[in-house]
N, C-alpha and C positions, 0 to 999 in steps of 0.2 A: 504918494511917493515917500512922504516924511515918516509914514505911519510904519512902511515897509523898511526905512531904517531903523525906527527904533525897534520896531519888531524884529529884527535882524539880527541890531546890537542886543538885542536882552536872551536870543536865544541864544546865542555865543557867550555871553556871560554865566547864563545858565547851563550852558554846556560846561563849562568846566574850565575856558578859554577868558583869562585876565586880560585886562587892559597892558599889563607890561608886556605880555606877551606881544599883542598885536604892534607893541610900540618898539619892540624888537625885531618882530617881522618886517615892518617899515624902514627901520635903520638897519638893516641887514640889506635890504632889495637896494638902497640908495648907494651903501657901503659896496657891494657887490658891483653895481655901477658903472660907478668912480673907479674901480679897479679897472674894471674891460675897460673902461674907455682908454684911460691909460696906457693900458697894454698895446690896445688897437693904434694908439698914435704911437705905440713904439714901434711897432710891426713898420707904421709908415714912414720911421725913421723921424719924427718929429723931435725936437731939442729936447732933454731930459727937462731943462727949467722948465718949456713950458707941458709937460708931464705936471710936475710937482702940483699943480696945484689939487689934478686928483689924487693924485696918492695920499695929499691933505686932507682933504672931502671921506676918503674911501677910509683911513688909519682913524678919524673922529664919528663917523656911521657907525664903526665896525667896535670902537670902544663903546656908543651910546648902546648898541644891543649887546654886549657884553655886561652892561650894568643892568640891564632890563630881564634880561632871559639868555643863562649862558647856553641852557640846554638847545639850544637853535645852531649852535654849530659845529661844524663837521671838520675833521682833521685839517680839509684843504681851504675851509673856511678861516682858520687861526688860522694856519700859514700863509695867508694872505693877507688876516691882520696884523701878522708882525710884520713881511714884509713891505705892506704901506708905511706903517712907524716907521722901518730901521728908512726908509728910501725920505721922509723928511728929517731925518735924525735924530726921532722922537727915542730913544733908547729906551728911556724910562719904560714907555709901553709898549714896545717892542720887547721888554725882558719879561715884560707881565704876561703877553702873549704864551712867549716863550714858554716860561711856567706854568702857566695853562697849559699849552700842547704838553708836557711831560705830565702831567695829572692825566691830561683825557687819553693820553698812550697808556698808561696804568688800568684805565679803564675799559679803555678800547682797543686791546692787544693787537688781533687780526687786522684789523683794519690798520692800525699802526704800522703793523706788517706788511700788510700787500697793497695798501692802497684807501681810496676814497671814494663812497659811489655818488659822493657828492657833486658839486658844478668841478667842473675842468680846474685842473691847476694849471696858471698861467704865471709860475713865478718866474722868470727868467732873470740872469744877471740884467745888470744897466748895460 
């Protein structure tokens, strides 16, 4: 078994597949999360405070794959990064997000336009 991970890890290296990469993917899947879950005890009417703490979890995921590998996300992926920020109040990285999305609409016209074929957007007010 150990032989078939490293054997595993070295083709994915060899393939062309970094280490930030996968360390992006992991804080992206965590990040992602922490969002639904949040969402999902919105739906159940649960207290916004005790929401916060994903939106906490999900706004620090969703910055650590940001530093790792921006190319990993999708129009409704930021906007659910800043919306975690702006709902702990983190501004600061909530503007960054922000910023970001105005660079990736530059680059991603269409899709800026009509849409994301990425995961769901669940941003709803509080």
């Amino acid at each position: 078994m150990k032989r078939f991970v490293l054997l595993l890890t070295l083709t994915m290296l060899w393939g062309g597949c970094s280490g930030d990469y996968w360390k992006a993917q992991f804080h992206m899947m965590k990040a992602e999360n922490a969002f639904m879950k949040a969402y999902q005890l919105k739906t159940k009417k649960v207290a916004y405070e005790e929401r916060l703490q994903y939106y906490q979890k999900a706004c620090q995921h969703f910055l650590k794959a940001y530093q790792y590998d921006r190319s990993l996300f999708t129009l409704t992926r930021i906007q659910e990064a800043a919306d975690s920020c702006w709902r702990i109040n983190d501004l600061e990285n909530r503007d960054q997000f922000r910023q970001f999305e105005e660079e990736y609409a530059q680059g991603h016209p269409l899709e800026y336009e009509y849409g994301d074929a990425g995961v769901s957007n669940v941003t709803d007010n509080v």
